[in-house]
TORPA-4810 file (N, C-alpha, C, O; in nm, 3 decimals):
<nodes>
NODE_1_-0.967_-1.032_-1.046_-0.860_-0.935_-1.071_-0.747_-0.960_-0.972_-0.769_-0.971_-0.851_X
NODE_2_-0.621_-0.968_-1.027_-0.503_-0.962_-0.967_-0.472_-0.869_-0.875_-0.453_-0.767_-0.941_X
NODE_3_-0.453_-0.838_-0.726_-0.460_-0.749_-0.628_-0.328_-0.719_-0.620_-0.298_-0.816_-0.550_X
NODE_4_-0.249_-0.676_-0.633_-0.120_-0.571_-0.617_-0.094_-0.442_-0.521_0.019_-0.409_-0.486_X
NODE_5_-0.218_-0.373_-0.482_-0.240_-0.241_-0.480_-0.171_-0.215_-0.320_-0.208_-0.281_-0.223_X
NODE_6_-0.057_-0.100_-0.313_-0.025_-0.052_-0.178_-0.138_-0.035_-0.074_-0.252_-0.025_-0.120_X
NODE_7_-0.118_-0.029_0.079_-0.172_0.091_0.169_-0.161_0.180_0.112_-0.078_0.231_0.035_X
NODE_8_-0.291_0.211_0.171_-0.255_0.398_0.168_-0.132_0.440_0.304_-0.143_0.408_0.422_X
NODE_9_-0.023_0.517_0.241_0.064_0.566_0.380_0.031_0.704_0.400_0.003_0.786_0.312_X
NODE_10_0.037_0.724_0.529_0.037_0.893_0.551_0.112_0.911_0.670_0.154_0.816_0.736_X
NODE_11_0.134_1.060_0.708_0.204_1.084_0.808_0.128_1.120_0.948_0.174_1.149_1.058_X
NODE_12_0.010_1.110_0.909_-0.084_1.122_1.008_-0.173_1.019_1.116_-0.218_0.919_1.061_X
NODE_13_-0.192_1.030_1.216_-0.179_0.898_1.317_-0.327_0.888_1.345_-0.363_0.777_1.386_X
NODE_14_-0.449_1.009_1.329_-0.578_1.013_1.389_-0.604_1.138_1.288_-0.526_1.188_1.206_X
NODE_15_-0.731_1.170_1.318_-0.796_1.299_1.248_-0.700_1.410_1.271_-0.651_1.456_1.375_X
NODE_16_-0.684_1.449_1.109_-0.637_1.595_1.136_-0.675_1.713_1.253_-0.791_1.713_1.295_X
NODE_17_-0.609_1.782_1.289_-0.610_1.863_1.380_-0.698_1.970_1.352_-0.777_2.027_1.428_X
NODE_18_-0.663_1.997_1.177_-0.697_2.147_1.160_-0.853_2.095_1.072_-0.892_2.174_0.986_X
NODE_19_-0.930_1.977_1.092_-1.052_1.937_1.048_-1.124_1.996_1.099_-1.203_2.018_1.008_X
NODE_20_-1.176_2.061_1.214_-1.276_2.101_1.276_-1.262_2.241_1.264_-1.373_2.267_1.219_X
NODE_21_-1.207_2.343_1.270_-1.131_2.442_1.247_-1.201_2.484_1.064_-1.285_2.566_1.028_X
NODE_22_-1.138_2.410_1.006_-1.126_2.444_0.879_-1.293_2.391_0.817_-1.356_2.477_0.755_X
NODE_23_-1.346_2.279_0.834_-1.507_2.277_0.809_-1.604_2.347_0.859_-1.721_2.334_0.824_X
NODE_24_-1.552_2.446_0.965_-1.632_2.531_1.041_-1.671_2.668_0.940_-1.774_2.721_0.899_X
NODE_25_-1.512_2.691_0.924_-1.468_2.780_0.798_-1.542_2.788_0.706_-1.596_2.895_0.681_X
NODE_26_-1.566_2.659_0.621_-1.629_2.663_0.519_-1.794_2.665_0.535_-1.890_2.719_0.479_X
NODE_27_-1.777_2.597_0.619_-1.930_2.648_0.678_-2.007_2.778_0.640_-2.103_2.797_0.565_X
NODE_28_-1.920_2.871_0.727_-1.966_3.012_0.734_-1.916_3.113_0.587_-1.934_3.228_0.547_X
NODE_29_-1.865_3.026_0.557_-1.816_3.127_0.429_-1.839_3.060_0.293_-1.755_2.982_0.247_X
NODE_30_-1.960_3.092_0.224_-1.969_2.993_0.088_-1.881_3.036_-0.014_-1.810_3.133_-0.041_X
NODE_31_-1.915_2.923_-0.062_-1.768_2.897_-0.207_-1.825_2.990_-0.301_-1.939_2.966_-0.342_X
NODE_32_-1.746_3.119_-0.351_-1.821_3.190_-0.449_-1.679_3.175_-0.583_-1.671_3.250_-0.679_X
NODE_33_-1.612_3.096_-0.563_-1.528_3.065_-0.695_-1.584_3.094_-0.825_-1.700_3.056_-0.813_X
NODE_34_-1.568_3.143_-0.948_-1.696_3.153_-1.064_-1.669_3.027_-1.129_-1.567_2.961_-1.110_X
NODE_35_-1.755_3.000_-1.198_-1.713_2.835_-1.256_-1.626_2.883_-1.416_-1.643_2.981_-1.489_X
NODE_36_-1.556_2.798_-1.422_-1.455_2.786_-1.470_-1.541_2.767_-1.687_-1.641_2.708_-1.725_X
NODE_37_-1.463_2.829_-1.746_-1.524_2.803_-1.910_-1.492_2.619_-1.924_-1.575_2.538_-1.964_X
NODE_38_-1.383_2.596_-1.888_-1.380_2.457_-1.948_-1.520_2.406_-1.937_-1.600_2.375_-2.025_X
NODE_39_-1.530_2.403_-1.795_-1.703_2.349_-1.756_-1.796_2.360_-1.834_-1.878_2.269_-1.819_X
NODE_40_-1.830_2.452_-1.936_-1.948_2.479_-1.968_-1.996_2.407_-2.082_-2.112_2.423_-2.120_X
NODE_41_-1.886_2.298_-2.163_-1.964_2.228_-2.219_-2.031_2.123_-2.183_-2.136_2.086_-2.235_X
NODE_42_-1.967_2.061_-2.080_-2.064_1.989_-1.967_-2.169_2.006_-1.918_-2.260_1.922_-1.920_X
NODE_43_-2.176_2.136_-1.856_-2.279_2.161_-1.813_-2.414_2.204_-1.849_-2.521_2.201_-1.788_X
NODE_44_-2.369_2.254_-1.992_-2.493_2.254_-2.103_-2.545_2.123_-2.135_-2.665_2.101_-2.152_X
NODE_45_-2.420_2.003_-2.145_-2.488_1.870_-2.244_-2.567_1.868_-2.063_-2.686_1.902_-2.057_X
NODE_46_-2.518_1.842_-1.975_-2.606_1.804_-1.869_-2.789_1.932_-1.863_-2.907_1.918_-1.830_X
NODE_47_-2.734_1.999_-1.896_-2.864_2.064_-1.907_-2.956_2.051_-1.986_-3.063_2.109_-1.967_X
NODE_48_-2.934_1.967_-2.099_-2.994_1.956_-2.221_-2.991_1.798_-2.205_-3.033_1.749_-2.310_X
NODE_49_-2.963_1.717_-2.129_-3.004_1.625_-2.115_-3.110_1.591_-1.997_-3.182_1.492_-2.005_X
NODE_50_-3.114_1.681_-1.883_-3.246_1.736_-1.760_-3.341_1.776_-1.803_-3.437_1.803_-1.731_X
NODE_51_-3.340_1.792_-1.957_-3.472_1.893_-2.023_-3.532_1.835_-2.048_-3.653_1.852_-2.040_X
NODE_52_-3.453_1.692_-2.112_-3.548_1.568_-2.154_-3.565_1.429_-2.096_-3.632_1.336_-2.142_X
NODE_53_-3.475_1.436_-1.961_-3.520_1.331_-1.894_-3.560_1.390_-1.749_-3.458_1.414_-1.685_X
NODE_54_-3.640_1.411_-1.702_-3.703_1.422_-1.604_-3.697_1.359_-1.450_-3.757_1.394_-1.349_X
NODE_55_-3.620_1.273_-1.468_-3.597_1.162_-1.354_-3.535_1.248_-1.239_-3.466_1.348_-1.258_X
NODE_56_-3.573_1.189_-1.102_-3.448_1.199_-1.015_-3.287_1.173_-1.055_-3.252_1.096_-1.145_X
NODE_57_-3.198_1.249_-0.972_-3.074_1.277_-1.079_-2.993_1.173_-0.911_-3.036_1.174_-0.796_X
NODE_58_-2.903_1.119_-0.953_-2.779_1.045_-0.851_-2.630_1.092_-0.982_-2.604_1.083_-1.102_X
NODE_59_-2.570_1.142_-0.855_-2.415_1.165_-0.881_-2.343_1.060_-0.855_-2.363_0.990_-0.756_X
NODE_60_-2.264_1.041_-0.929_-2.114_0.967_-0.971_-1.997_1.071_-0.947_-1.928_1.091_-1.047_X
NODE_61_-1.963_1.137_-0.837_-1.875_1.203_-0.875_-1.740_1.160_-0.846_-1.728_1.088_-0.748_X
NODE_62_-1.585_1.203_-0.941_-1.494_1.139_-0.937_-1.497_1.003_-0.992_-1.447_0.899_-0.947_X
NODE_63_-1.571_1.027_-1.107_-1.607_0.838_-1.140_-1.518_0.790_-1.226_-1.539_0.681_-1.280_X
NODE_64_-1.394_0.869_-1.255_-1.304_0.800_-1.325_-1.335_0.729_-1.458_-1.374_0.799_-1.552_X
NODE_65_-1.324_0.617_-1.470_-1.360_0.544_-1.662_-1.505_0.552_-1.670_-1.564_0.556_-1.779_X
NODE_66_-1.575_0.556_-1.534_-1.704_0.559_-1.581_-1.789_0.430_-1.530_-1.911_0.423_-1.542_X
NODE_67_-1.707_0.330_-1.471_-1.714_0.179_-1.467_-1.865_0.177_-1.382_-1.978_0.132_-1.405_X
NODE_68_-1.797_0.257_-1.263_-1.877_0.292_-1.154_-2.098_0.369_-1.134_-2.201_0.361_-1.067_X
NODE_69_-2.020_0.447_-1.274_-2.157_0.517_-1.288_-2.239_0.378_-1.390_-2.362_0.387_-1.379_X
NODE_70_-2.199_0.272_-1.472_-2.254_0.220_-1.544_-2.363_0.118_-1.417_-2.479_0.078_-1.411_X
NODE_71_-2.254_0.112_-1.343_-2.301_0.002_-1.236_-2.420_0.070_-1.137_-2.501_0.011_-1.065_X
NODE_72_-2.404_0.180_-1.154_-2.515_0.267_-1.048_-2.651_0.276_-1.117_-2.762_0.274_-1.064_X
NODE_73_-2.617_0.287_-1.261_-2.715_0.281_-1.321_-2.842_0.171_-1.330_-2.965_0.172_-1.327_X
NODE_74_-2.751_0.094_-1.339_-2.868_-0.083_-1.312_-2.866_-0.079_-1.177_-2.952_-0.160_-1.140_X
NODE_75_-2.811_-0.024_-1.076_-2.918_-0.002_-0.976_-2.988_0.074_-0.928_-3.060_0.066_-0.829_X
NODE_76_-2.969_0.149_-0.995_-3.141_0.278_-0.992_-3.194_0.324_-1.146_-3.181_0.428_-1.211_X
NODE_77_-3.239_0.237_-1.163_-3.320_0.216_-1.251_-3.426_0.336_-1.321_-3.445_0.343_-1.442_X
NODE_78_-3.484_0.418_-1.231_-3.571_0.487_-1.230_-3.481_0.652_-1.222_-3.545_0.757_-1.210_X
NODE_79_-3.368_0.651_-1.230_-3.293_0.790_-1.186_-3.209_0.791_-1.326_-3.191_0.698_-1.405_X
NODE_80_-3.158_0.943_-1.332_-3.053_0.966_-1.455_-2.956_0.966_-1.363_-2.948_1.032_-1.260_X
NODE_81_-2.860_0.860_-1.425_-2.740_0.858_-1.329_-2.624_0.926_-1.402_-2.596_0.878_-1.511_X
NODE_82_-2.538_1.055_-1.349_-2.413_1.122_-1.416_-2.315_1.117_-1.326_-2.318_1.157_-1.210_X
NODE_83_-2.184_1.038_-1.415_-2.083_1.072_-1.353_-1.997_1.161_-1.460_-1.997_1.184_-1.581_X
NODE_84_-1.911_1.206_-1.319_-1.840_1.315_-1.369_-1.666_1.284_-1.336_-1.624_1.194_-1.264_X
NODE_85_-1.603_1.360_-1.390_-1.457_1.322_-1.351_-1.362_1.420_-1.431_-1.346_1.412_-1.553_X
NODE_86_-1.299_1.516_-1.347_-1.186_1.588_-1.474_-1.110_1.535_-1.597_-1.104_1.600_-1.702_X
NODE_87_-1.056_1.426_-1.581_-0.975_1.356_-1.662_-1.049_1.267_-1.795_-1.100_1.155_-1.786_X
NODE_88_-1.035_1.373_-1.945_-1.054_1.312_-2.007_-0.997_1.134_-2.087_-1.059_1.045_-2.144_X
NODE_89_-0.872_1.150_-2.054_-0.826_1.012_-2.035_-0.879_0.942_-1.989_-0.886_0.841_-2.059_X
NODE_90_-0.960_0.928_-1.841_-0.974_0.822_-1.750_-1.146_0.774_-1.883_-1.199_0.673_-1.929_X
NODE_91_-1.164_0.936_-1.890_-1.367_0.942_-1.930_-1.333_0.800_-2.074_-1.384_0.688_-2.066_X
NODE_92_-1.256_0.835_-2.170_-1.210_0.776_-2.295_-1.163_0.663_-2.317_-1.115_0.635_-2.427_X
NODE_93_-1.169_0.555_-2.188_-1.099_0.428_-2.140_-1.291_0.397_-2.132_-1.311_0.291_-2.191_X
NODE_94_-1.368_0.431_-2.102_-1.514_0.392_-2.062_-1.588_0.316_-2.247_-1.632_0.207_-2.284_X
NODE_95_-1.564_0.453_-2.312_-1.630_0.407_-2.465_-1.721_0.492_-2.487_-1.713_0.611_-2.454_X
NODE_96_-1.813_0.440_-2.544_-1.959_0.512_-2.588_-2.089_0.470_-2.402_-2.122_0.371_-2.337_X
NODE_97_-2.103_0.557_-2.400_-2.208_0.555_-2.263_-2.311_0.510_-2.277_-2.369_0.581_-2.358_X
NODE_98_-2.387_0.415_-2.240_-2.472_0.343_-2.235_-2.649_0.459_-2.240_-2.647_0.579_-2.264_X
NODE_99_-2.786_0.377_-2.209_-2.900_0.431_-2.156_-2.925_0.450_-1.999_-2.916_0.361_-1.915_X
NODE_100_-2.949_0.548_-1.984_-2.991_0.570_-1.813_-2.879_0.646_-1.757_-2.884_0.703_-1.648_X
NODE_101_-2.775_0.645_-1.837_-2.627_0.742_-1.738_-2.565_0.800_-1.874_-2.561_0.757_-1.989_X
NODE_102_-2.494_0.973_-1.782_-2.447_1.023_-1.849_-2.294_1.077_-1.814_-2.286_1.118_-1.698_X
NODE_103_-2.183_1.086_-1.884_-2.059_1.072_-1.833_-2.053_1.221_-1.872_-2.131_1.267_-1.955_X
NODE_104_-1.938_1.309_-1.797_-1.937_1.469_-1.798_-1.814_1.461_-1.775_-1.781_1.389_-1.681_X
NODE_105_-1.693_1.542_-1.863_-1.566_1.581_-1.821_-1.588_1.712_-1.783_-1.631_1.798_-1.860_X
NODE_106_-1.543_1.739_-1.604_-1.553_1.849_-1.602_-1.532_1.848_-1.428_-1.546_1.747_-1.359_X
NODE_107_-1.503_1.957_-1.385_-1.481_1.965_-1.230_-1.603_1.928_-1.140_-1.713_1.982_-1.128_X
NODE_108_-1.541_1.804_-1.074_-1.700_1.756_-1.018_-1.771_1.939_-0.898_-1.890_1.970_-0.904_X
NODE_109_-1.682_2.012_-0.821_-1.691_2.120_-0.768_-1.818_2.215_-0.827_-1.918_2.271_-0.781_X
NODE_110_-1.747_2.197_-0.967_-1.857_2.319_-1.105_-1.966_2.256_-1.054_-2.041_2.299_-0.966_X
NODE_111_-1.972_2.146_-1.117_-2.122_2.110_-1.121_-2.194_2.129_-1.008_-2.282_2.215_-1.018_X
NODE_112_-2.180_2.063_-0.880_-2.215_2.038_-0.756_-2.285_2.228_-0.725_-2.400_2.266_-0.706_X
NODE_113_-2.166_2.299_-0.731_-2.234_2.463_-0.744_-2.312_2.482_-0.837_-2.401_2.552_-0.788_X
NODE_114_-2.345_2.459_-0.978_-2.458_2.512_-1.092_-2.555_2.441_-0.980_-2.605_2.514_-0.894_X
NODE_115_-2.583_2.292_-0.981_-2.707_2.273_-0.917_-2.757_2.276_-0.811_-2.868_2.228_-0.792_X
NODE_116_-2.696_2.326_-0.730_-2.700_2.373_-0.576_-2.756_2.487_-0.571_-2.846_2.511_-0.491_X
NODE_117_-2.688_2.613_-0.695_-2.771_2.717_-0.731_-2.875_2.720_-0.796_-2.925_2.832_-0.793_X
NODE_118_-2.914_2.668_-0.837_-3.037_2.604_-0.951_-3.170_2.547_-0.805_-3.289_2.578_-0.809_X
NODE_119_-3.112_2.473_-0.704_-3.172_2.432_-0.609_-3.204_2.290_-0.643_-3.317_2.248_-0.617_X
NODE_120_-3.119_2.215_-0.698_-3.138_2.077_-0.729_-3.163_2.015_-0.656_-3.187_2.105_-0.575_X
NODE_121_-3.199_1.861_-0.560_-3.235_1.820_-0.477_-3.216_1.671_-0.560_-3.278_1.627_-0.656_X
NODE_122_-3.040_1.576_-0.438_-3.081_1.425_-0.538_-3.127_1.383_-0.487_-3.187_1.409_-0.383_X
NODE_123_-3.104_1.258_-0.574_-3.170_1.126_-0.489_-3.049_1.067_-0.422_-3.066_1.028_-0.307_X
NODE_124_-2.954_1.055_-0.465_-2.825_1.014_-0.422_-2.697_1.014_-0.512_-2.690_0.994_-0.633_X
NODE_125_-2.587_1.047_-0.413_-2.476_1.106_-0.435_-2.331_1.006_-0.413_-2.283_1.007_-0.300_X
NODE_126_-2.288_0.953_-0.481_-2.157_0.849_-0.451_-2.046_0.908_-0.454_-2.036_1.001_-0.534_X
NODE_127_-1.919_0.870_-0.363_-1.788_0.899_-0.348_-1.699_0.863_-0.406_-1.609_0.946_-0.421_X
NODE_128_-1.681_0.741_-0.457_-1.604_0.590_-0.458_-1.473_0.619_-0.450_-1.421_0.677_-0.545_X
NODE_129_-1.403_0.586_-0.348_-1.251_0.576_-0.419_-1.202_0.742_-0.448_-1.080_0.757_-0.455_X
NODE_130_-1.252_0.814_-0.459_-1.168_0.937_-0.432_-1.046_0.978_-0.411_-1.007_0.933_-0.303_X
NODE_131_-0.950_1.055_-0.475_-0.801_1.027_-0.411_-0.778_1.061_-0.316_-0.802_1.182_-0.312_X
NODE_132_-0.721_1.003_-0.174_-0.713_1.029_-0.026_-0.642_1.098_-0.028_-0.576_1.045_0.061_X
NODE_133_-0.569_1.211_-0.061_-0.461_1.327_-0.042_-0.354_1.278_0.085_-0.290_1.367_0.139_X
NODE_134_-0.341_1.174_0.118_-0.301_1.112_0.250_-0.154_1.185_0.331_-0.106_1.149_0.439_X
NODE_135_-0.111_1.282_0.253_-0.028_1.371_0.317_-0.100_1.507_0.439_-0.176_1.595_0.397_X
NODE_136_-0.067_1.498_0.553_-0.120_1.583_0.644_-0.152_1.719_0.602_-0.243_1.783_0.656_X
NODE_137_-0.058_1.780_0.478_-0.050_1.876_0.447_-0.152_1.919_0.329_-0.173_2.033_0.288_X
NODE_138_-0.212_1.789_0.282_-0.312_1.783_0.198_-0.433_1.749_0.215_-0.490_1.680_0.131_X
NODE_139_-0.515_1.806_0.364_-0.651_1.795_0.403_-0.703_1.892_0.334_-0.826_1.885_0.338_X
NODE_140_-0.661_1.988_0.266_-0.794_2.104_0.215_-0.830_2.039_0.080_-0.926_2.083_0.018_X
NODE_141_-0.738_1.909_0.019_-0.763_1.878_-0.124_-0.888_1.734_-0.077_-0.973_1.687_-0.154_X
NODE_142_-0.873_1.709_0.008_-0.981_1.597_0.040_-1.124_1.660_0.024_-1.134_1.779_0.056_X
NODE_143_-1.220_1.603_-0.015_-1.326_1.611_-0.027_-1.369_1.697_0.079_-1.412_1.809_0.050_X
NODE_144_-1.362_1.655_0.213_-1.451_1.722_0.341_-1.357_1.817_0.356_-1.393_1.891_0.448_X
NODE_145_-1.216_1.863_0.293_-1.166_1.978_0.356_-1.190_2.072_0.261_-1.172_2.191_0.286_X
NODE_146_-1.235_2.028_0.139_-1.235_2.126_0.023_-1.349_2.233_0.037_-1.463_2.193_0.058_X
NODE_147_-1.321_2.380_0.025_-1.451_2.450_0.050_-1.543_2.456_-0.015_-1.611_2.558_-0.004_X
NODE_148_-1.596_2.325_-0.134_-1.729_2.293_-0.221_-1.785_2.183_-0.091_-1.891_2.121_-0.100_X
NODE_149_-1.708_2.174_0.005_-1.796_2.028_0.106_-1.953_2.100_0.118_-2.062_2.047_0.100_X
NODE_150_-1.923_2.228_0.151_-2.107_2.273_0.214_-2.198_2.226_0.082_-2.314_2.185_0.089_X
NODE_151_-2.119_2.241_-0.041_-2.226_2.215_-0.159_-2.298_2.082_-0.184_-2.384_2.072_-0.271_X
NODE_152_-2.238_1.915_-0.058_-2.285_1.887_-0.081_-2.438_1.815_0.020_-2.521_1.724_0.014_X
NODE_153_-2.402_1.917_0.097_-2.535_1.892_0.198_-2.643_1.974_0.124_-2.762_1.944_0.132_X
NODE_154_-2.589_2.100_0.036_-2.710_2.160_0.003_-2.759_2.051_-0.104_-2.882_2.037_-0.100_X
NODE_155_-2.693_1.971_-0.198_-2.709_1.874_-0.287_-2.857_1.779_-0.237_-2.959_1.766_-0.305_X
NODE_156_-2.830_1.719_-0.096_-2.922_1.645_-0.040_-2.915_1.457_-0.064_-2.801_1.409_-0.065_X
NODE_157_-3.003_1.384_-0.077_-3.044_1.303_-0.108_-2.917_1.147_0.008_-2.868_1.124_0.119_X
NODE_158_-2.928_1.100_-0.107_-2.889_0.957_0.012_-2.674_0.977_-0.011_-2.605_0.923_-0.098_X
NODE_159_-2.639_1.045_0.069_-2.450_1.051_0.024_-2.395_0.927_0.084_-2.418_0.906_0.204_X
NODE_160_-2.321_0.838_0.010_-2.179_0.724_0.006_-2.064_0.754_-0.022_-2.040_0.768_-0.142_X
NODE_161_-1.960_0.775_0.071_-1.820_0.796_0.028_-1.747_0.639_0.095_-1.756_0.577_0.201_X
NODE_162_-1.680_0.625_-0.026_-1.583_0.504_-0.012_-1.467_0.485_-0.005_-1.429_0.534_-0.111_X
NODE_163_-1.363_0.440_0.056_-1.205_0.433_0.062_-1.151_0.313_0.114_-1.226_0.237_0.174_X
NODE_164_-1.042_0.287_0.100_-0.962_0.207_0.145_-0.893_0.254_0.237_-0.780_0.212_0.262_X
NODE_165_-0.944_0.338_0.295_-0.856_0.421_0.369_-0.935_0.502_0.520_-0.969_0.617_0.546_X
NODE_166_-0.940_0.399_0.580_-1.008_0.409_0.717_-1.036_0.576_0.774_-1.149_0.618_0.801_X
NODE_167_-0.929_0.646_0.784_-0.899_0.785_0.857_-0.978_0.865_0.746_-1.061_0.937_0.801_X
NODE_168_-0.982_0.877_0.602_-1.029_0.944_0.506_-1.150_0.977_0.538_-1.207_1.086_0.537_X
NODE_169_-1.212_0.793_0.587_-1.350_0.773_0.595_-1.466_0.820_0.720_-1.583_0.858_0.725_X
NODE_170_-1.337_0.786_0.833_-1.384_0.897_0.983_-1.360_1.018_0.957_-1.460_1.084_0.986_X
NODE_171_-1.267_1.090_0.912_-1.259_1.246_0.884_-1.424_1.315_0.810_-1.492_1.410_0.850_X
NODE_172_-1.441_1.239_0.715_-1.576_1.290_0.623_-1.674_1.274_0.743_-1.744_1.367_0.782_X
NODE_173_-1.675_1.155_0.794_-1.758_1.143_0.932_-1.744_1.232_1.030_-1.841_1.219_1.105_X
NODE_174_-1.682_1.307_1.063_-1.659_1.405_1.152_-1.689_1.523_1.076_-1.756_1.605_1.138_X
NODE_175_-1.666_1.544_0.994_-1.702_1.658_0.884_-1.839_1.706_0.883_-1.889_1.818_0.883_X
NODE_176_-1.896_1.554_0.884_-2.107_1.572_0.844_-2.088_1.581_0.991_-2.098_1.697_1.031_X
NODE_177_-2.066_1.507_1.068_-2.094_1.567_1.233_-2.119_1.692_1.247_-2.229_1.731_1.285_X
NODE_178_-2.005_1.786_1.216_-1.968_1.952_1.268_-2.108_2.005_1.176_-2.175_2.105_1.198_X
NODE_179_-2.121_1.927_1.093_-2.252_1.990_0.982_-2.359_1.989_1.046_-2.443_2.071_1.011_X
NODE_180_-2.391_1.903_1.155_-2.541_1.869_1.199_-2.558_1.706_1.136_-2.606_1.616_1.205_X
NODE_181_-2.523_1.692_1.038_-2.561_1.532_0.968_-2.543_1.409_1.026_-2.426_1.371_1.024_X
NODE_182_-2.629_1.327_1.082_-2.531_1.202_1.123_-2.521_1.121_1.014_-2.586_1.126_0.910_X
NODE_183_-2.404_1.017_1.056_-2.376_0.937_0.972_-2.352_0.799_1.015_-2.349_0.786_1.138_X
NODE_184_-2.332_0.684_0.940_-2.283_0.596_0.978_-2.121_0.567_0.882_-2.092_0.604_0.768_X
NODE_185_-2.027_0.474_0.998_-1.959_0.416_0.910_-1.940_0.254_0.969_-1.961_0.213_1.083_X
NODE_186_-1.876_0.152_0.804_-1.926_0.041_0.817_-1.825_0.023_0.722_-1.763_0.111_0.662_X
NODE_187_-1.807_-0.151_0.711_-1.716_-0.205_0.632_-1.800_-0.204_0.508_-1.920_-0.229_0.514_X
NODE_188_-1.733_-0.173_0.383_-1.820_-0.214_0.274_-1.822_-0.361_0.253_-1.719_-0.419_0.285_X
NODE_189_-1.960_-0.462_0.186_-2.002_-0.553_0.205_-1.946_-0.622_0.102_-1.925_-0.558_-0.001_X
NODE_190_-1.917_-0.744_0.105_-1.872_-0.800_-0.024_-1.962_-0.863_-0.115_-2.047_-0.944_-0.079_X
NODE_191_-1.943_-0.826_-0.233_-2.017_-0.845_-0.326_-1.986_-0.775_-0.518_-1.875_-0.739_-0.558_X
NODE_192_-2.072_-0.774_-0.574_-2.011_-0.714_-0.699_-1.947_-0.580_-0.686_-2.018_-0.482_-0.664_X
NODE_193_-1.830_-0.571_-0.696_-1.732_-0.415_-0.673_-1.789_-0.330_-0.788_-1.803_-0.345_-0.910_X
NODE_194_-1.820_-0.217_-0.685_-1.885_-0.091_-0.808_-1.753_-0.015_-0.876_-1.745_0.071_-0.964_X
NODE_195_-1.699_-0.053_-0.832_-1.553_0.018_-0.919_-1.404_-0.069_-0.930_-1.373_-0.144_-0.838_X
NODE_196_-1.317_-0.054_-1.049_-1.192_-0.120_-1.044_-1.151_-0.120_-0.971_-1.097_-0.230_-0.956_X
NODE_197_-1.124_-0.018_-0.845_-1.042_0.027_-0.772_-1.072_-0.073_-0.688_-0.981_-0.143_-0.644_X
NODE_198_-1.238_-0.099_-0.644_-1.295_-0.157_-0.503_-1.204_-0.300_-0.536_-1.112_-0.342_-0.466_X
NODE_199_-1.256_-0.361_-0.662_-1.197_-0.458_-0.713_-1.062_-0.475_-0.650_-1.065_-0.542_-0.547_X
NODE_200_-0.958_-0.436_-0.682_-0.847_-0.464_-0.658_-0.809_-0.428_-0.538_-0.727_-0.498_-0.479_X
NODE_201_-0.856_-0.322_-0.482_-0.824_-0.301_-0.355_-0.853_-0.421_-0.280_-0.761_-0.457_-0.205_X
NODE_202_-0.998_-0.521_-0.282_-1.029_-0.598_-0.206_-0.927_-0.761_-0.247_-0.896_-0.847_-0.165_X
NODE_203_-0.895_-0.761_-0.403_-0.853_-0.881_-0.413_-0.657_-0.839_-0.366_-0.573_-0.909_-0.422_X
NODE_204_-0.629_-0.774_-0.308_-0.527_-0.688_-0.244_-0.484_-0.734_-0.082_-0.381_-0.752_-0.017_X
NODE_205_-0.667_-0.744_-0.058_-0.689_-0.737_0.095_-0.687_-0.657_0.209_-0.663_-0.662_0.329_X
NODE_206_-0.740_-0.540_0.072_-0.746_-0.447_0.178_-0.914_-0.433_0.250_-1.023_-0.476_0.215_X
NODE_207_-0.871_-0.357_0.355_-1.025_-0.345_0.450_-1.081_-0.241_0.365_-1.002_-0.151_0.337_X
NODE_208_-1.219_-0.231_0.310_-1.315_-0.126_0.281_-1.365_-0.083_0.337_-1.422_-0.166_0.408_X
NODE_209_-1.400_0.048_0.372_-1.488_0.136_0.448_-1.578_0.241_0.411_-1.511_0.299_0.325_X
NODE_210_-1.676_0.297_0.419_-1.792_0.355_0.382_-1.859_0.432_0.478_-1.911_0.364_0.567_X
NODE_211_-1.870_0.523_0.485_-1.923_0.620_0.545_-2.104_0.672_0.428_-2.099_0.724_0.316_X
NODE_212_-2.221_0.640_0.497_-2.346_0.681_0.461_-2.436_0.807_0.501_-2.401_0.838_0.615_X
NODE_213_-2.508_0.869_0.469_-2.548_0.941_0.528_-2.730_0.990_0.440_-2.753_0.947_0.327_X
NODE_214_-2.827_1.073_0.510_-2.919_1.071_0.476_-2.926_1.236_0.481_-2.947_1.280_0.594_X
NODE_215_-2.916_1.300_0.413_-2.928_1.425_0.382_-3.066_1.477_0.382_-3.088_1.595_0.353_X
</nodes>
């Protein structure tokens, strides 16, 4: 793939200021948002597809065309792999969904709360590529600033968040810190790209980074 793709720019020089502050926040105060109607046809086909497959469950969330969850799938073999992603556009660029994974238009947030309340427990949970909100003023839209972050420690299992975007990737790292979680972060390895994005980002030249963690 032809690499084109900008830096990420932001106006910010190191970890936000108001990160520790504001994950503390969410900490102590759970997300009682009600889930939204769009959600619920999702969350039924996902329920009616848990009824009959039994497997350990791994999230795709933010998986965009879907590329990502196909690829997760042949590597866990033994798990129902679902990704999810608001944008029916991005879902409708994927096709018809393969065996072993299931694609969900719908707020990855919704879901993450139904099964958190339900008391779900994964096996593992992917980031990929996420949009870095990279404006200072847009840490509460990032993943670790958003107040569904506690939902996904209650989630559990093996969490990967991915970026091209170094600071994104220490922030989430500091995030599971204030949580109790350790983590590691590391260059992602080269090899088959689990997503377009990784793709081009790397034939780009940009540095990958990954933040892991064991819930």
């Amino acid at each position: 793939m032809t690499g084109n793709s900008r830096q990420v720019e932001s106006n910010q020089a190191g970890p936000h200021r108001a990160l520790g502050p504001l994950v503390a926040r969410h900490l102590r105060e759970p997300w009682r948002k009600p889930v939204a109607a769009h959600n619920r046809p999702a969350l039924d086909a996902l329920a009616a597809q848990r009824a009959v497959d039994p497997r350990p469950l791994v999230l795709d969330s933010f998986c965009g065309t879907g590329a990502s969850t196909r690829a997760l799938a042949e590597r866990h073999p033994d798990c129902l792999v679902v990704g999810i992603d608001k944008s029916a556009a991005r879902l409708a660029k994927h096709g018809e969904a393969g065996d072993g994974y299931l694609l969900l238009q719908a707020d990855c947030e919704a879901v993450w709360q139904v099964l958190a309340g339900e008391g779900v427990r994964l096996a593992a949970h992917y980031l990929l590529y996420a949009n870095p909100w990279p404006k200072a003023a847009q840490l509460k839209r990032r993943v670790h600033g958003h107040p569904a972050f506690p939902l996904l420690l209650e989630l559990g299992g093996a969490l990967e968040l991915r970026s091209n975007w170094r600071l994104y990737v220490e922030e989430f790292g500091i995030a599971l810190h204030l949580a109790g979680v350790p983590s590691a972060i590391s260059a992602v390895p080269a090899g088959e790209p689990l997503t377009r994005f990784e793709a081009k980002y790397r034939a780009s030249g940009h540095p990958l980074w990954r933040c892991r963690a064991r819930l």
